[in-house]
C-alpha positions as CSV (number, residue, x, y, z in Angstrom):
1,X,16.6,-15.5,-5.5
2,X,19.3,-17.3,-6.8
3,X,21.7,-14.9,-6.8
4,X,21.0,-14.9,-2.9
5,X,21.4,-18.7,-2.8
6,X,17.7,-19.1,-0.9
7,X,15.7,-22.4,-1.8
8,X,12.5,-20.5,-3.6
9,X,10.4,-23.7,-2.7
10,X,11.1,-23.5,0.5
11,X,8.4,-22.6,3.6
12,X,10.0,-21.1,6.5
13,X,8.4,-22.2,9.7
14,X,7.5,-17.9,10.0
15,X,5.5,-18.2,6.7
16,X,4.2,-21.2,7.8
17,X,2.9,-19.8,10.7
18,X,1.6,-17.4,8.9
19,X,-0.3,-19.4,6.2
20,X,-1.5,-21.5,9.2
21,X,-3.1,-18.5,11.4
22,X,-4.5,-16.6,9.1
23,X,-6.0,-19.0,6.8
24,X,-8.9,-20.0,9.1
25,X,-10.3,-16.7,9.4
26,X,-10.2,-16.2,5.8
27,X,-11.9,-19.5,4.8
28,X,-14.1,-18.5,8.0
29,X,-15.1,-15.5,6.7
30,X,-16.0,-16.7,2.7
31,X,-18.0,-19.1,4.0
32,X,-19.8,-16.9,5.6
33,X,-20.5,-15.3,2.6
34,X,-21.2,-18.4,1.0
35,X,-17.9,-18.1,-1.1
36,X,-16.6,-21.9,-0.7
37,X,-15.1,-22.2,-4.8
38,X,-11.4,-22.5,-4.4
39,X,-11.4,-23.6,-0.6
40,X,-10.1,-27.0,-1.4
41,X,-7.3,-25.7,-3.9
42,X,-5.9,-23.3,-0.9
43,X,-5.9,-25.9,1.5
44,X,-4.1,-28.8,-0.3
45,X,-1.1,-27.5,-0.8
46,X,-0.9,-27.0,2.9
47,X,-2.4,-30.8,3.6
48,X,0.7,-31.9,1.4
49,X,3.5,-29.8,2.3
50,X,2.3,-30.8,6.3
51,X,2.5,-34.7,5.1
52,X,5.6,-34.4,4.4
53,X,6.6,-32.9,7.5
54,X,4.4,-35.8,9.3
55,X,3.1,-38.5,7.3
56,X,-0.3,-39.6,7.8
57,X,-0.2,-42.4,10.7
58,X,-2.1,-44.6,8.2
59,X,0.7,-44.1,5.3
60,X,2.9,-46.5,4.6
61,X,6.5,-46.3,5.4
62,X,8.3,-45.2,1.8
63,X,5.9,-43.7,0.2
């Protein structure tokens, strides 16, 4: 990736979109299979990466 001068910690808005759409269903669908370990882990990345992009209105400014 380097060589092609991309940012490899970088989310495009497509794979956003992605991530974002499909998701849902999946967590939808382990639940209902009772499959909830590692539902928090997938989503907090995307929690975070979204702060960044919009802070919480309750955040302080700077941090």
């Amino acid at each position: 990736m380097r060589e092609r001068h991309t940012d490899s910690n970088k989310i495009t808005p497509l794979a956003l979109s992605i991530l974002l759409s499909s998701m849902p269903r999946i967590l939808v669908m382990e639940n209902n299979f009772g499959f909830t370990l590692g539902n928090a882990e997938l989503l907090a990345p995307v929690v975070h990466y979204l702060d960044i992009l919009e802070p919480p209105a309750s955040a302080p400014a700077g941090d």
